[in-house]
C-alpha positions as CSV (number, residue, x, y, z in Angstrom):
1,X,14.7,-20.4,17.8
2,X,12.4,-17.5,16.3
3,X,9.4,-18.3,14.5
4,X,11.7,-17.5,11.0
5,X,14.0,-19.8,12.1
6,X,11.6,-22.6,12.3
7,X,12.2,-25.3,8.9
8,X,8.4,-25.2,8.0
9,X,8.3,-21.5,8.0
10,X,6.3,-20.1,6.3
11,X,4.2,-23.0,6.3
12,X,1.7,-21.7,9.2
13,X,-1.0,-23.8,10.9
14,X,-4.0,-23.3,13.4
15,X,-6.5,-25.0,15.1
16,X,-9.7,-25.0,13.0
17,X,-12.0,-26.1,15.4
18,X,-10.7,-22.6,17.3
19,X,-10.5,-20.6,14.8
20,X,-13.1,-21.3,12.2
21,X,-16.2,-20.4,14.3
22,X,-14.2,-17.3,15.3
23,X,-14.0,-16.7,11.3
24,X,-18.2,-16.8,11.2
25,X,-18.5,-14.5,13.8
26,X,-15.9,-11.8,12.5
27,X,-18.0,-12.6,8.9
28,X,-21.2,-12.0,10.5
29,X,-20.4,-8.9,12.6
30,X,-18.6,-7.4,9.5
31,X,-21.8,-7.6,7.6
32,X,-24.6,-6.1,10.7
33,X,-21.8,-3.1,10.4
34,X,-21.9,-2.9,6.8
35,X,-25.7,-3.3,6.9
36,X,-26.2,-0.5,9.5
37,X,-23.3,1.9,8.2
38,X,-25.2,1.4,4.4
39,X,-28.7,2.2,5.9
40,X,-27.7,5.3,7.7
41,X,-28.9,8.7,5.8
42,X,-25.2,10.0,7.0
43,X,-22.7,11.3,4.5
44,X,-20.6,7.7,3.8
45,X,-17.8,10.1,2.9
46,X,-17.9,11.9,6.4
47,X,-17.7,8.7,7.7
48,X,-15.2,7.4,5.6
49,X,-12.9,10.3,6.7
50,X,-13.5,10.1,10.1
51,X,-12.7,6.0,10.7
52,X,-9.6,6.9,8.4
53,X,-8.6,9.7,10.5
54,X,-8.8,7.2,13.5
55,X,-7.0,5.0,12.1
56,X,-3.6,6.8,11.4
57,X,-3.6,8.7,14.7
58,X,-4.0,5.5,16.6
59,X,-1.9,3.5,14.7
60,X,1.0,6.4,15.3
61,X,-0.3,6.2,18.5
62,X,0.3,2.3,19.6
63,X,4.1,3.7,18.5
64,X,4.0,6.4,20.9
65,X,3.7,9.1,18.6
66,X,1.1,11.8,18.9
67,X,0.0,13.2,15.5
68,X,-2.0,16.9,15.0
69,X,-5.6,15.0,14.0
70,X,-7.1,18.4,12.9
71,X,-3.7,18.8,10.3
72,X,-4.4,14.6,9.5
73,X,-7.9,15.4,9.0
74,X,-7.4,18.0,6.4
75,X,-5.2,16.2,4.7
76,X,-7.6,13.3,4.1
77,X,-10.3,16.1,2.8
78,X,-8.4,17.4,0.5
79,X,-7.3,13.8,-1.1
80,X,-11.1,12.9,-0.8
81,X,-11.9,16.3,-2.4
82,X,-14.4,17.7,0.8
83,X,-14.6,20.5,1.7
84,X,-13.9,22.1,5.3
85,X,-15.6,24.5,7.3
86,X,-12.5,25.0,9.1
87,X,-9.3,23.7,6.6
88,X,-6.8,23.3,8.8
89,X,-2.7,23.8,7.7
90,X,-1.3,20.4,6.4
91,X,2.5,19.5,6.7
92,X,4.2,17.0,4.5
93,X,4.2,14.3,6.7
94,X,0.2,14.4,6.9
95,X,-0.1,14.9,3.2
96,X,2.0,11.4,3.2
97,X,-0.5,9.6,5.6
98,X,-3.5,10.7,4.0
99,X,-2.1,9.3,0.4
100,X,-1.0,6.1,2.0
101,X,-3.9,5.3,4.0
102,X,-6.3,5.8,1.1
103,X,-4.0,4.1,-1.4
104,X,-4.3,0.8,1.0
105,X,-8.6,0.9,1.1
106,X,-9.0,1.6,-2.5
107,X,-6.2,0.3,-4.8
108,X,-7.5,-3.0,-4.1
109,X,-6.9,-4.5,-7.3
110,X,-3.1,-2.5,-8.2
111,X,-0.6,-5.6,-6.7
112,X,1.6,-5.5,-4.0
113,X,5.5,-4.8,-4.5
114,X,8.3,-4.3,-3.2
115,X,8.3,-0.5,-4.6
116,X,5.1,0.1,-3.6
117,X,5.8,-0.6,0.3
118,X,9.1,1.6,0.6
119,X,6.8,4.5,-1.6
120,X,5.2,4.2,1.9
121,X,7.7,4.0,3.6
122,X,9.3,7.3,2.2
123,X,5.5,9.0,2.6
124,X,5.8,8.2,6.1
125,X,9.3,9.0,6.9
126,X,10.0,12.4,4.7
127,X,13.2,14.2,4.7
128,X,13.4,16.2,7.6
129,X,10.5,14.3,9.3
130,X,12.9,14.7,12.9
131,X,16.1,15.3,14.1
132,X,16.5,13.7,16.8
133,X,15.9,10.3,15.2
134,X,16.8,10.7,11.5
135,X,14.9,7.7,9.7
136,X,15.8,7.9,5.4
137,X,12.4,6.7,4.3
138,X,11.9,4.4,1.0
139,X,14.7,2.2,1.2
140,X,15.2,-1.2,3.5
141,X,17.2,-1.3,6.8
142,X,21.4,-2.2,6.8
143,X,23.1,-4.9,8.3
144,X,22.8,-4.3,11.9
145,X,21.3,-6.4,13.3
146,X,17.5,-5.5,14.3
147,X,16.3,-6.0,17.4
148,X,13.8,-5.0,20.0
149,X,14.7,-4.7,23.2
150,X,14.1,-3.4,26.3
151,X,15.7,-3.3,30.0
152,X,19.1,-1.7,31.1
153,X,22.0,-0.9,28.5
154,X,24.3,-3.8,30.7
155,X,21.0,-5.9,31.1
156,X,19.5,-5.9,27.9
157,X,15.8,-8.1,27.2
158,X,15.8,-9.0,23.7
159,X,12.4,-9.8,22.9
160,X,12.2,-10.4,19.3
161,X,15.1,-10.7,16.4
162,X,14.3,-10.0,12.8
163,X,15.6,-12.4,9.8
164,X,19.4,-11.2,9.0
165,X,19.6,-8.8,6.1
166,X,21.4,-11.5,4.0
167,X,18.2,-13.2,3.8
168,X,15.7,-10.2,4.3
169,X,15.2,-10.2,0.0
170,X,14.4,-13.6,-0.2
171,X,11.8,-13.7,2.5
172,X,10.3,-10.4,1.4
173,X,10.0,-11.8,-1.9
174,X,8.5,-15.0,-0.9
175,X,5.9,-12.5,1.3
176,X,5.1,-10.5,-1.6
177,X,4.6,-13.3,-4.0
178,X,2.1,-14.7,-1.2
179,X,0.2,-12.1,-0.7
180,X,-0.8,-11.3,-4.7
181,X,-1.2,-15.1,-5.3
182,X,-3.6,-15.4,-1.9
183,X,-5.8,-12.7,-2.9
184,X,-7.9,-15.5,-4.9
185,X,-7.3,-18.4,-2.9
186,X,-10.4,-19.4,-2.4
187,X,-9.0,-22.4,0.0
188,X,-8.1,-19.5,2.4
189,X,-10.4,-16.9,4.2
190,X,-9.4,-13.4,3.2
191,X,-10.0,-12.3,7.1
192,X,-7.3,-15.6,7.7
193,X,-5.1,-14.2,5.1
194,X,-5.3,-10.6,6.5
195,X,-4.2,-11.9,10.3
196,X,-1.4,-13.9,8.1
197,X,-0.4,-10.7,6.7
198,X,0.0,-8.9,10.1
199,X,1.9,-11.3,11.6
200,X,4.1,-12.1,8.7
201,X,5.2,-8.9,7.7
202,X,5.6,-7.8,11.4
203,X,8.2,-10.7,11.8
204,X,9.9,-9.9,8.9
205,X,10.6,-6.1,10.4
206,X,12.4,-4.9,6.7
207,X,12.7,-1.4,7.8
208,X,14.4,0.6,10.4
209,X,11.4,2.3,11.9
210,X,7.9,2.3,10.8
211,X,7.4,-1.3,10.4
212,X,4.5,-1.2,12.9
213,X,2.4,1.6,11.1
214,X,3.3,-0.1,7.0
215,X,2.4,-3.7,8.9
216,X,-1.2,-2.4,9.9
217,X,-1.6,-0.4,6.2
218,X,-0.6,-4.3,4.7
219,X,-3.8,-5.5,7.0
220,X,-5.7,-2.7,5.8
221,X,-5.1,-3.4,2.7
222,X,-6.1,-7.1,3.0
223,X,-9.3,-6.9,4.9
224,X,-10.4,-4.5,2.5
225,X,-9.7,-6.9,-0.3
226,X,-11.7,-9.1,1.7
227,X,-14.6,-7.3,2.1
228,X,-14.1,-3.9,-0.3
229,X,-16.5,-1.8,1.7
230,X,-17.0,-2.0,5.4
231,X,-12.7,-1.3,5.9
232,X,-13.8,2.3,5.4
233,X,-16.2,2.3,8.5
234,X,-13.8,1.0,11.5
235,X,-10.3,1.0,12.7
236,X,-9.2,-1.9,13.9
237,X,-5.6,0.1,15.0
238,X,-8.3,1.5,17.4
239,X,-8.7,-1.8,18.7
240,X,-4.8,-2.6,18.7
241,X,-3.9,0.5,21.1
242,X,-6.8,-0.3,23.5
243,X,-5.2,-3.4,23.5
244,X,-1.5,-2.0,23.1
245,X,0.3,-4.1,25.9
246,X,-1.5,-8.2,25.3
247,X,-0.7,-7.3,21.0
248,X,3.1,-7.2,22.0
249,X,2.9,-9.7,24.3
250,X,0.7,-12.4,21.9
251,X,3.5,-11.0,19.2
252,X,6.3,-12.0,21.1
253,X,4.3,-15.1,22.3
254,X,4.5,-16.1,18.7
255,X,7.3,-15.3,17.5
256,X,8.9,-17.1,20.2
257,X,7.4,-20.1,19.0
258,X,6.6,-22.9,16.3
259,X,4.2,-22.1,12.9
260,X,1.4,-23.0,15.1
261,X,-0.1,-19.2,15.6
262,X,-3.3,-20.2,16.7
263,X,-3.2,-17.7,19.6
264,X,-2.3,-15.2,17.5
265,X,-5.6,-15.7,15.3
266,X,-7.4,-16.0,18.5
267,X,-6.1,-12.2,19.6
268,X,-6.8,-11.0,16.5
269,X,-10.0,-12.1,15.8
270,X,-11.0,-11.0,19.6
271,X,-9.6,-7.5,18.6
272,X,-11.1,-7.2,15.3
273,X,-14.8,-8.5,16.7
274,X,-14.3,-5.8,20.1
275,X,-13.3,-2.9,17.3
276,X,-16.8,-4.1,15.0
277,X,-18.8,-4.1,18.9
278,X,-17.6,-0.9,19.4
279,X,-18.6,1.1,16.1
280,X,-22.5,-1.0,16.5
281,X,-22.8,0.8,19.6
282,X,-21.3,4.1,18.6
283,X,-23.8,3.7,15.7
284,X,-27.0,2.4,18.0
285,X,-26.3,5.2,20.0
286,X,-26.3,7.8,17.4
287,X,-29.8,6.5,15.8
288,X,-31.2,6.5,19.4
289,X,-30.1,10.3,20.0
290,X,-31.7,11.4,16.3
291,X,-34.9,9.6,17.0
292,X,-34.3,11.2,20.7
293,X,-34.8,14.4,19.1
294,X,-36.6,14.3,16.3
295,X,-39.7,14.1,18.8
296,X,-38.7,16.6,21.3
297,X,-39.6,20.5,20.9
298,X,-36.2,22.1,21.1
299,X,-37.8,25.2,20.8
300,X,-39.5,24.4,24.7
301,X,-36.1,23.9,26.2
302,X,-33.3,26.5,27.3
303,X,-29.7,26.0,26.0
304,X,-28.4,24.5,29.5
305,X,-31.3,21.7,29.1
306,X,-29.9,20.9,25.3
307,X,-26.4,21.0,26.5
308,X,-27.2,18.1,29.5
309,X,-29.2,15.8,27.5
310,X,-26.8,15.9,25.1
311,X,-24.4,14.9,27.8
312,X,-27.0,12.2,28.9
313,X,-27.5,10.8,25.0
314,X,-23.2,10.5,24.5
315,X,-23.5,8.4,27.7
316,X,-22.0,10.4,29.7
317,X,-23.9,9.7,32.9
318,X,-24.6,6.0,32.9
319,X,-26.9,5.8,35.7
320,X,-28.6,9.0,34.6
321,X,-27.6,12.2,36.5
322,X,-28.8,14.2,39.7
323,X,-29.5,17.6,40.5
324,X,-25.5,18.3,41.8
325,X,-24.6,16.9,38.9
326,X,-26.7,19.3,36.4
327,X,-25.7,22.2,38.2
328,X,-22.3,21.5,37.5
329,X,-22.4,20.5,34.0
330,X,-25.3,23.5,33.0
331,X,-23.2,25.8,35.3
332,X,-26.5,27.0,36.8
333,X,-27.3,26.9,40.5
334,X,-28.8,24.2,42.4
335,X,-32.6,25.9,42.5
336,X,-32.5,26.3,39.1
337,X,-31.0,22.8,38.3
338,X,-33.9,21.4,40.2
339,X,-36.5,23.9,38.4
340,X,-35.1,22.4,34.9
341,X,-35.0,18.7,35.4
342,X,-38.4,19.3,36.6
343,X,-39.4,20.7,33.7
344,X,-37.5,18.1,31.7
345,X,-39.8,15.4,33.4
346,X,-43.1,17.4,32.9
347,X,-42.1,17.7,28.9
348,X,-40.7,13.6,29.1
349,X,-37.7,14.8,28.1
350,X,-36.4,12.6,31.2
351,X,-37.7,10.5,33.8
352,X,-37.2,10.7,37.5
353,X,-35.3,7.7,39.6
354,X,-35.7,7.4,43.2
355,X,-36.2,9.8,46.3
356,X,-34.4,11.7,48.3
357,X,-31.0,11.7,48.0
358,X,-31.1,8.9,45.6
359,X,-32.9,11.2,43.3
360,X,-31.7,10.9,39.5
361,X,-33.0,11.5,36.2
362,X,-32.5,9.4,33.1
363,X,-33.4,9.1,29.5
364,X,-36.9,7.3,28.8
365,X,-36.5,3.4,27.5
């Protein structure tokens, strides 16, 4: 039996003793980020555009499809009214993703229906989108059955089948009316309710393709009615590809199972908490390389230098980099490699490592 098949369904339960300390943590995390993001003299729309950005080419990615990002990235200007340097040409299809991405991190308070998913749906899919696969976007899949399944035609592995379209109304109705009327249950945690939505809608798998890509706009959508500000500074699809092959295993885990989806809310929770570590360090790593600069002379140093320790602050060279090493990378020769790091140490710039052979040269502490 599938997890819709089950007769509690939809009545899903966890382990709190699991998952509740796992809910503090996400909490706390999610505000240090909010904290930091807020504190940073950064434009907040820049920022906003660029975790957006990531977000729709890695959630098109975890589906195997490679969007432009400069064409994505344009698009999301234009519908946040920035301006570009460099505008790059839009196509219909980005246009779509932009409007839908920023309709699920700012209508927070317009409800969720049934139109409103397949207007999506039809932004994501528009006519003409391929020809190879035609997909008609905005309406719900037919009566075939739907399936996904891998292996040899005669050998088929059917890892997952989807409610019957018979019932596929009733339960998207009951999904729908759960997720308006959850929105202010305060007896549920809005980051609970948002892993709820992912695996809930994910099951239901209403449309023919896409359901992947409108699944992770429905938890977009939730977390940031959970927390209305700090959605626009990570991409937690980010986290999903990284993760690509253990998120379809823990889905077909669980939908292979009973309404107990405590594993599922522990994978989720571990993703969401890896893609919040991952955006601190990004942003501990960009105040350490402005303070970096703001007391060296730049003036004192030669473009090659620049070039390298701006190699050395993205952390490119973890264990600090050698004379071979800055050759390459300045495209200078090995005498003059060792006449600038030398110079780099006498302006402390860098510090020198070792001896020898063993010879490096790091960023000061």
């Amino acid at each position: 039996m599938w997890i819709w098949q089950q007769a509690n369904w939809p009545n899903f339960q966890w382990d709190t003793a699991q998952i509740d300390p796992m809910v503090r943590r996400t909490r706390l995390n999610q505000g240090i980020l909010l904290g930091k993001m807020l504190s940073q003299a950064q434009d907040q729309q820049e920022s906003m555009l660029d975790t957006l950005l990531a977000n729709i080419v890695h959630s098109s990615a975890i589906e195997g499809e490679k969007l432009n990002a400069f064409s994505v990235r344009s698009s999301l200007a234009n519908k946040l009214g920035l301006t570009e340097e460099r505008p790059f040409p839009t196509t219909q299809q980005t246009d779509g993703l932009a409007e839908i991405m920023l309709d699920a991190v700012n209508n927070l308070d317009e409800p969720l229906t049934l139109e409103r998913i397949l207007h999506w749906h039809e932004r994501l899919f528009p006519e003409g989108y391929t020809l190879f696969n035609p997909v008609i976007g905005g309406q719900l899949r037919g009566d075939v059955p739907m399936q996904v399944v891998s292996g040899r035609i005669d050998r088929p592995v059917v890892h997952f089948e989807a409610p019957s379209r018979d019932i596929l109304d009733d339960e998207l109705s009951q999904f729908i009316q759960w997720f308006n009327a959850s929105k202010t249950d305060t007896s549920l945690d809005p980051l609970l309710r948002a892993a709820i939505t992912h695996l809930w809608f994910v099951t239901l798998h209403p449309l023919d393709d896409g359901n992947g890509r409108i699944t992770r706009l429905l938890t977009d959508l939730a977390l940031a009615q959970a927390e209305h500000q700090s959605v626009r500074f990570y991409a937690m699809s980010v986290g999903i590809l990284a993760n690509r092959k253990s998120y379809y295993d823990i889905l077909e885990q669980t939908q292979k199972g009973g309404v107990d989806i405590t594993a599922w809310l522990r994978w989720f929770f571990d993703t969401l908490n890896q893609t919040f570590d991952d955006v601190l360090k990004e942003i501990d790593q960009t105040v350490f390389k402005t303070n970096y600069w703001r007391r060296i002379d730049q003036t004192q140093l030669t473009q090659e230098q620049v070039k390298v320790l701006n190699r050395l602050l993205d952390g490119d060279f973890a264990d600090g980099i050698n004379t071979s090493q800055y050759a390459s990378v300045a495209k200078v020769s090995k005498p003059t490699a060792t006449r600038h790091l030398s110079a780099l140490v006498e302006q402390g710039c860098l510090v020198q490592t070792g001896g020898g052979r063993s010879t490096r040269y790091q960023l000061p502490t």
